[in-house]
C-alpha positions in Angstrom: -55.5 -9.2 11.2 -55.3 -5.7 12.7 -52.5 -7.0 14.8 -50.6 -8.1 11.6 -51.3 -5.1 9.7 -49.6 -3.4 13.0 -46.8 -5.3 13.2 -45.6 -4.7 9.6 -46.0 -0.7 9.8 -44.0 -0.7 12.6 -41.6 -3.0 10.5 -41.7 -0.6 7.7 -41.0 2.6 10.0 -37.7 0.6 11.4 -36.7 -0.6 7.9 -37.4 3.5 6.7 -35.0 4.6 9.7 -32.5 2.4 9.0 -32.4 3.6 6.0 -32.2 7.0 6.9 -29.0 6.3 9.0 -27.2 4.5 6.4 -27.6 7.8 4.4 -25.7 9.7 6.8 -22.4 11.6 5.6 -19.4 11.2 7.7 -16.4 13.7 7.9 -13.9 12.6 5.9 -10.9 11.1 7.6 -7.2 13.1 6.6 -5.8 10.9 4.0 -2.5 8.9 5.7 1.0 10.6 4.4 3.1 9.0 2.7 5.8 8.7 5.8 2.5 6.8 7.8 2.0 4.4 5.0 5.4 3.2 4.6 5.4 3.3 8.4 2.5 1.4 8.2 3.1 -1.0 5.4 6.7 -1.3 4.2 8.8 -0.3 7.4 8.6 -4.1 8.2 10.7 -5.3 5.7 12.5 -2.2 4.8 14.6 0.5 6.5 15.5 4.1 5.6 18.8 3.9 8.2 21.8 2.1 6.5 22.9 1.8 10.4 19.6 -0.5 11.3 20.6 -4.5 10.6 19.3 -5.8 7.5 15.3 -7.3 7.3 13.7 -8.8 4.9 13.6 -6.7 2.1 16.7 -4.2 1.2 17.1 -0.6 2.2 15.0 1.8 0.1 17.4 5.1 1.4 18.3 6.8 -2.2 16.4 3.9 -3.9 15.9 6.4 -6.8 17.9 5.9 -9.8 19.8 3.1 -8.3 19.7 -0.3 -10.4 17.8 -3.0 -8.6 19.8 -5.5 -7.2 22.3 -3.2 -6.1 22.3 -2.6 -2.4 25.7 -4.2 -1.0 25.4 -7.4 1.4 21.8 -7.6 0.6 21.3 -10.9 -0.8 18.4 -10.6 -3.8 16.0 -13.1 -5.6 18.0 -14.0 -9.3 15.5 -11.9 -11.0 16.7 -8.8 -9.6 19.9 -9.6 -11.2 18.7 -9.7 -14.7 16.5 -6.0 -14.5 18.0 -3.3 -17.0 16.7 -0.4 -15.4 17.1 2.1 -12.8 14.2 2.7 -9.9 11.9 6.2 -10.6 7.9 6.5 -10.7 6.9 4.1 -13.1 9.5 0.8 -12.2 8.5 1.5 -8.0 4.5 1.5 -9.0 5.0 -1.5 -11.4 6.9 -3.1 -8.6 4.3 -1.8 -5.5 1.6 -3.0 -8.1 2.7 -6.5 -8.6 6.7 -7.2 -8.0 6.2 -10.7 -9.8 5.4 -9.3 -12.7 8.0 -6.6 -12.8 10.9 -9.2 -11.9 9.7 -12.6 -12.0 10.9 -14.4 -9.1 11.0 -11.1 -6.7 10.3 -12.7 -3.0 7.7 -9.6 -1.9 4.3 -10.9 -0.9 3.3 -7.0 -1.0 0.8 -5.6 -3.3 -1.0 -2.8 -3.7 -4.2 -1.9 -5.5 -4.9 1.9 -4.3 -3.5 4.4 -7.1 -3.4 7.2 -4.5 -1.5 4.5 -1.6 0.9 4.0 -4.0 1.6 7.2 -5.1 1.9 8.6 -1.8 4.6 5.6 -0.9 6.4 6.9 -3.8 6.4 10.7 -3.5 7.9 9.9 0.1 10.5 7.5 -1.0 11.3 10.4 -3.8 12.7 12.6 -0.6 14.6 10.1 1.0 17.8 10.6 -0.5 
């Protein structure tokens, strides 16, 4: 029994510095910019160079207060065709959000759930003019 009774305080002392560990602060990490995330998560399907050759998505240079739908040669889901508005904060996070839901039928498998991702993607699109 005193062999048992061993074992398990030795058991609790591991389980106690384990737990000790996982109370450990890290640094925090820089938050990504807004040019790394769309690097990083949009740059695969969209371009800011009119000059590169069209990918999946269309090109989100000037996207602000343009009409969706609306880039030349680009051809678009119908749904983009029927959307009476113009792109700014509120239409690009409804469409980063869920682009189904803003126009039903958009063809972007893309969504994002972070507030702060999405806002950071947006503020950098903002400046691409």
């Amino acid at each position: 029994m005193g062999c048992r009774g061993g074992g398990l305080a030795v058991a609790a002392v591991l389980v106690l510095a384990g737990a000790a560990r996982a109370q450990m602060t890290l640094p925090d990490l820089p938050k990504p910019t807004g040019a790394e995330l769309f690097k990083q998560q949009c740059q695969t399907c969209h371009t800011l160079k009119p000059s590169d050759p069209p990918r999946q998505g269309p090109l989100l240079l000037g996207i602000f207060g343009r009409k969706p739908g609306s880039v030349p040669g680009f051809h678009y889901s119908a749904g983009f065709a029927k959307a009476d508005f113009v792109w700014d904060d509120s239409h690009l996070d409804a469409m980063l959000t869920n682009p189904q839901a803003l126009i039903p039928g958009a063809v972007m498998p893309y969504r994002q759930k972070d507030p702060a991702t999405r806002q950071a993607i947006i503020a950098f699109l903002r400046d691409q003019t």
